[in-house]
C-alpha positions in Angstrom: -60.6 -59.3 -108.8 -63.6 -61.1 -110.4 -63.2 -64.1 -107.6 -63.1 -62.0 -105.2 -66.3 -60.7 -106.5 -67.8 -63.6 -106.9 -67.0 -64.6 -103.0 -68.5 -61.6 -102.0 -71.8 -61.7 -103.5 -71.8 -65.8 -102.3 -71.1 -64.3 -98.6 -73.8 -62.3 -99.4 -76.4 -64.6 -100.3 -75.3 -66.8 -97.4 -76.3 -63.7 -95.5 -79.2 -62.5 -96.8 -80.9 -65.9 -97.7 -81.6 -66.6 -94.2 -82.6 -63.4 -93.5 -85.3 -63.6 -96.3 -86.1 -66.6 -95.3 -86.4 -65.5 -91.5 -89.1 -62.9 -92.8 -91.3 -65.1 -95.3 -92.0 -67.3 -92.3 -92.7 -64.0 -89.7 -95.2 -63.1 -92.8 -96.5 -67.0 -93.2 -96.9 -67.2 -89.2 -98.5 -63.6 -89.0 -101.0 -64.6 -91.7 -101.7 -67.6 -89.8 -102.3 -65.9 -86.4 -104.5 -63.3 -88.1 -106.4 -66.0 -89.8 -107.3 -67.1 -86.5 -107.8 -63.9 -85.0 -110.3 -63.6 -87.7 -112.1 -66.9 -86.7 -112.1 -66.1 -83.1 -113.4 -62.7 -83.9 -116.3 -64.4 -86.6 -117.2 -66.7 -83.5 -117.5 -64.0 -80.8 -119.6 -62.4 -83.7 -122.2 -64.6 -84.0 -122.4 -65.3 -80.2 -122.7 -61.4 -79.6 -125.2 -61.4 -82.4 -127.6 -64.3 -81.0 -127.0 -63.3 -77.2 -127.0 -59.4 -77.2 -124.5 -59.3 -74.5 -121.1 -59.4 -73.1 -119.7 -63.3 -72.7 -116.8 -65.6 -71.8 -116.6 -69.1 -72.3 -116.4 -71.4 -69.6 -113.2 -73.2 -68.7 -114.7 -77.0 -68.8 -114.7 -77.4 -72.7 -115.8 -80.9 -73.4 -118.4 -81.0 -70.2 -121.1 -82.9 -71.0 -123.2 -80.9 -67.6 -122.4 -78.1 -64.9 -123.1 -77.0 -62.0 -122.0 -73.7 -59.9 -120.5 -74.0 -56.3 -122.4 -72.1 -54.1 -120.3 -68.9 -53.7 -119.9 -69.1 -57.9 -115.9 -69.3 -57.7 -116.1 -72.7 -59.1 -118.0 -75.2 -61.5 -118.4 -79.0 -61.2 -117.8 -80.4 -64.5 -118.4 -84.3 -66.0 -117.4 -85.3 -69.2 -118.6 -87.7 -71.6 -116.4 -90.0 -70.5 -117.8 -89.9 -66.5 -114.5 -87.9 -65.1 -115.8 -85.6 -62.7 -113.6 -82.4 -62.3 -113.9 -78.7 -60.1 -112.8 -75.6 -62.0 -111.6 -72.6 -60.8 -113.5 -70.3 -62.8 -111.1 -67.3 -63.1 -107.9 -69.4 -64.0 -106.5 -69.4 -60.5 -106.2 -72.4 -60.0 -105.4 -75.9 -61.8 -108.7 -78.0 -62.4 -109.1 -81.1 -59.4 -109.6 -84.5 -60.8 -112.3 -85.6 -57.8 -113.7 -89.1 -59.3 -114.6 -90.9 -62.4 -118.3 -92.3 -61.0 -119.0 -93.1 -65.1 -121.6 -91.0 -67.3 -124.0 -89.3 -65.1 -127.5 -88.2 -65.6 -127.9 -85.3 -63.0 -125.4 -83.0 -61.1 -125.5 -80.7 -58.6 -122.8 -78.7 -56.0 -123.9 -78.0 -52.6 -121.6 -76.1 -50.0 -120.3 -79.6 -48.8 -121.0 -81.9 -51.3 -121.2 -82.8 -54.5 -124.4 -85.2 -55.7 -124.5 -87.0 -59.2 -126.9 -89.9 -60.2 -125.1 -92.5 -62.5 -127.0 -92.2 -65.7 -129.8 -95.2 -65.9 -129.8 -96.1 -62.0 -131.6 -94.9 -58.6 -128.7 -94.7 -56.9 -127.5 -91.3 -55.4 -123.5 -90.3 -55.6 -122.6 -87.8 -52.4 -119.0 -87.2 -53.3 -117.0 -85.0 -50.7 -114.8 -82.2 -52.5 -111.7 -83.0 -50.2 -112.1 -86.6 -51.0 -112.6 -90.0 -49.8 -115.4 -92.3 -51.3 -118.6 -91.5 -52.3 -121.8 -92.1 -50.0 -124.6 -94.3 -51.8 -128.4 -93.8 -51.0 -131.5 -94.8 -52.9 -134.3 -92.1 -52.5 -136.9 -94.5 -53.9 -137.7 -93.0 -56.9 -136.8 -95.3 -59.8 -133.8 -93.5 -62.3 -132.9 -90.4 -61.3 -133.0 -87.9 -63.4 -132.5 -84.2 -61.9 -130.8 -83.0 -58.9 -130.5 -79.6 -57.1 -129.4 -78.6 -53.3 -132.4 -76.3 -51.8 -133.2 -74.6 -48.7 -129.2 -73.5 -48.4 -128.4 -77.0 -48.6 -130.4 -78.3 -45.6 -132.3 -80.1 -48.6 -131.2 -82.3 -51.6 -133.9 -82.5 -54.1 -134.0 -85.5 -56.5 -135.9 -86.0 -59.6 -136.9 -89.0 -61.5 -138.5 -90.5 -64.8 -140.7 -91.8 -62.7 -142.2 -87.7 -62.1 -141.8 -87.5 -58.4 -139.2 -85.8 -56.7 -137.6 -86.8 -53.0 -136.4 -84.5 -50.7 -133.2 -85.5 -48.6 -131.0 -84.7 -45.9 -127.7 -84.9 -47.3 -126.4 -85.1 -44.0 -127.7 -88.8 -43.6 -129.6 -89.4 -47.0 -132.6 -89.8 -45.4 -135.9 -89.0 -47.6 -137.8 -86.2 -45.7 -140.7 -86.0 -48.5 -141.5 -87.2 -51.5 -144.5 -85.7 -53.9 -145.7 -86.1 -57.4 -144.5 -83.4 -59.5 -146.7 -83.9 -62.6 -147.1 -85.6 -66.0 -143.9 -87.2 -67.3 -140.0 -87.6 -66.0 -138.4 -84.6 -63.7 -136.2 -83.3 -66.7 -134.4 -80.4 -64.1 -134.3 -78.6 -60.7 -133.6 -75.5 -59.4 -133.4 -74.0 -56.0 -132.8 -70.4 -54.5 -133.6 -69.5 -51.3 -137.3 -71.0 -49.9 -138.1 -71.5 -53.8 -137.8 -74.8 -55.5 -138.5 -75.7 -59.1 -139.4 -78.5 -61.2 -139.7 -78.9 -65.0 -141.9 -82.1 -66.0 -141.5 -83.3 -69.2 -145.3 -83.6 -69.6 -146.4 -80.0 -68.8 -145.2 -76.1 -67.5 -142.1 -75.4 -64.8 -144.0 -75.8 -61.4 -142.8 -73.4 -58.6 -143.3 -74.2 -54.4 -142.4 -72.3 -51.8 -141.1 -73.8 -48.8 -141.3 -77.4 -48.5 -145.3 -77.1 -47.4 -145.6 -76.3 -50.9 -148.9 -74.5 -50.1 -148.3 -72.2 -53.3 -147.6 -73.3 -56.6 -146.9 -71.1 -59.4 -146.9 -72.5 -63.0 -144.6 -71.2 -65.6 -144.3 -71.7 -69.2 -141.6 -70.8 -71.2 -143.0 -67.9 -73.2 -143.1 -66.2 -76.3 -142.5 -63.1 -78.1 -139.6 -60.5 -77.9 -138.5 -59.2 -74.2 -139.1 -55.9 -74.9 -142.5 -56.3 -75.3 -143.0 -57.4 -71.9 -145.6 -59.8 -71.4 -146.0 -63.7 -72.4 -148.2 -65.1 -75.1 -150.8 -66.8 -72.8 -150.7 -70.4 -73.0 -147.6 -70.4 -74.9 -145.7 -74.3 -75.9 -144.1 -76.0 -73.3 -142.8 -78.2 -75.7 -139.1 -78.7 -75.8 -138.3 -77.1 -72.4 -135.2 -79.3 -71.3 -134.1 -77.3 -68.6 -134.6 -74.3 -65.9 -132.6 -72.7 -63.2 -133.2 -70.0 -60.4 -131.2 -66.8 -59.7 -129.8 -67.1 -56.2 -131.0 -64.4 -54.4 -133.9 -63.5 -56.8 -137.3 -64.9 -58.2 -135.5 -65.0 -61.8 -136.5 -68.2 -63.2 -134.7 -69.0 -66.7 -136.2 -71.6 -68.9 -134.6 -73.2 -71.9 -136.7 -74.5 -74.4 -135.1 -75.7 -78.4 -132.9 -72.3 -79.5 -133.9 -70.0 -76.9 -133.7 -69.1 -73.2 -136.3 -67.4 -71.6 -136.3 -65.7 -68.4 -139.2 -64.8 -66.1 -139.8 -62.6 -63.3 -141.8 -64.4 -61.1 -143.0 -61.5 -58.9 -144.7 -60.7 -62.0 -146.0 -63.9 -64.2 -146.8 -62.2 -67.2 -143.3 -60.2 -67.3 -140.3 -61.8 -69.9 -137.0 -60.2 -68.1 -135.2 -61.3 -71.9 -135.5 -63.8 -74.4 -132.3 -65.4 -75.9 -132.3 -67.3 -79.3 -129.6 -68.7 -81.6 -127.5 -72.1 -80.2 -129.2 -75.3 -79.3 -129.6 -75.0 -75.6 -131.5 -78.2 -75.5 -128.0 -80.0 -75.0 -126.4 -78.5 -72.2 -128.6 -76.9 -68.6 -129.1 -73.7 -68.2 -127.2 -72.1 -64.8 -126.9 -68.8 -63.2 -123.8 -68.3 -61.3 -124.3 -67.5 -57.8 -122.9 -64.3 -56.4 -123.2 -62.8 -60.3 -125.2 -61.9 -62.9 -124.0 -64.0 -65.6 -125.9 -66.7 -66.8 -124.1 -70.4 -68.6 -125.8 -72.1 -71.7 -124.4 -74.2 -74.3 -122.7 -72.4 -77.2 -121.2 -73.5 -80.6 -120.8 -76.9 -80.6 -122.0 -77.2 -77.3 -119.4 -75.6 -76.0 -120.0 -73.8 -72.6 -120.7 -70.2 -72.3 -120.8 -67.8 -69.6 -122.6 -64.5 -70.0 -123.7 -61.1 -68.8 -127.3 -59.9 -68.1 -127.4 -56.4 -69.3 -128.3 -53.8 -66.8 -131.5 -53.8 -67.9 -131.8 -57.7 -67.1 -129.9 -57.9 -63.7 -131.6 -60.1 -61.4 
């Protein structure tokens, strides 16, 4: 009677011991997945905290720059490493492998093509989304270092450290114009509709309208909170590494150190928001078309799309 105890409590353990075992690992696993929970929650946190506003981060993690497609659905990626890649910003889609032209120094997506400037060179990369190899041209402006497509993409705009920008047709790469755009190296472009703007590294974000150029607006990055409305006059340029325009709008946002700043340009003395907290110096700063979200870098450079309050819309 005692053995067949004995077996019985040793079928048991067989039993139970997995069982037990089973369940310390559901506890050590759900400890673990709340322990990340808990990180994920800490980082959208302190993003909520510094931006104020509703965000998502970018699917292009590793990208050293980015730049919208036209109709927003996509972003152009490069990484570190030179690979150049197009995203389907919703997840739809696998990413597109579309060259490897090394590290770049500027980037831009037009509604054909897609120009980058190998970093330290004055040579222009037209790379066509469907494939095939990559057009060369030279717009004669030493090392290139900003790009953006303007006037709907009738116009490629190229910047460089020697502080003039070209303007091309992308068509055949021939330079239209070419003009001095102030003190210091072209550190970014922008275009949205007739406007185009420049950010010299030697003084404020100049605005022209239409390619005449007859009006210039100057813009400096700003201080003080948003909702007090107006700019410090004559506030520091200093820092201001890059600027983008709202499609559709006269938005312009500057990012200067640990904060973004976006002007109304209808109304120069008007700050639509200011945004503090990452280091946007290392990543642009882009609006995506057809939205009002807004990309900057994020922890660790990490990209990161955001919403505009209502408030902030452009």
């Amino acid at each position: 009677m005692k053995r067949v105890l004995v077996r019985g409590r040793a079928c048991a353990l067989r039993l139970v011991l997995p069982i037990v075992l089973l369940a310390a690992s559901a506890v050590l696993w759900g400890v673990g997945w709340q322990s990340a929970r808990d990180e994920d929650r800490a980082l959208d946190d302190e993003i909520a905290r510094h931006f104020g506003a509703p965000f998502r981060f970018l699917p292009i993690e590793g990208a050293e720059a980015w730049a919208f497609t036209p109709d927003g659905g996509s972003v152009v990626a490069v990484s570190a490493g030179g690979d150049l890649s197009l995203h389907d910003i919703e997840g739809g889609a696998d990413p597109l492998a579309l060259a490897t032209p090394g590290p770049v120094a500027a980037l831009a997506a037009g509604r054909s093509w897609i120009a980058a400037a190998p970093r330290g060179s004055g040579a222009l990369l037209l790379f066509d989304p469907a494939g095939g190899e990559p057009r060369e041209f030279d717009p004669g402006i030493g090392r290139i270092t900003a790009l953006a497509f303007a006037y709907g993409g009738s116009v490629l705009a190229a910047g460089g450290e020697s502080g003039w920008v070209a303007l091309l047709d992308p068509a055949t790469g021939e330079v239209e114009d070419r003009f001095a755009a102030g003190e210091g190296r072209v550190l970014d472009l922008a275009a949205s509709g007739r406007l185009l703007a420049v950010l010299p590294s030697g003084g404020p974000a100049r605005v022209y309208r239409d390619e005449t150029r007859l009006e210039t607006l100057e813009v400096w990055p700003g201080e003080g909170a948003a909702e007090e409305g107006a700019a410090e006059e004559g506030a520091a340029e200093e820092g201001a590494t890059s600027i983008d325009l709202a499609a559709g709008s006269d938005w312009l946002a500057i990012a200067a150190h640990d904060r973004v700043v976006i002007h109304v340009l209808s109304k120069p003395t008007r700050l639509a928001r200011v945004l503090s907290g990452f280091a946007f110096e290392r990543a642009p700063v882009r609006f995506r078309p057809g939205s009002h979200e807004l990309s900057t870098s994020g922890p660790g450079g990490r990209p990161v799309l955001w919403q505009l309050p209502g408030d902030t819309k452009p």
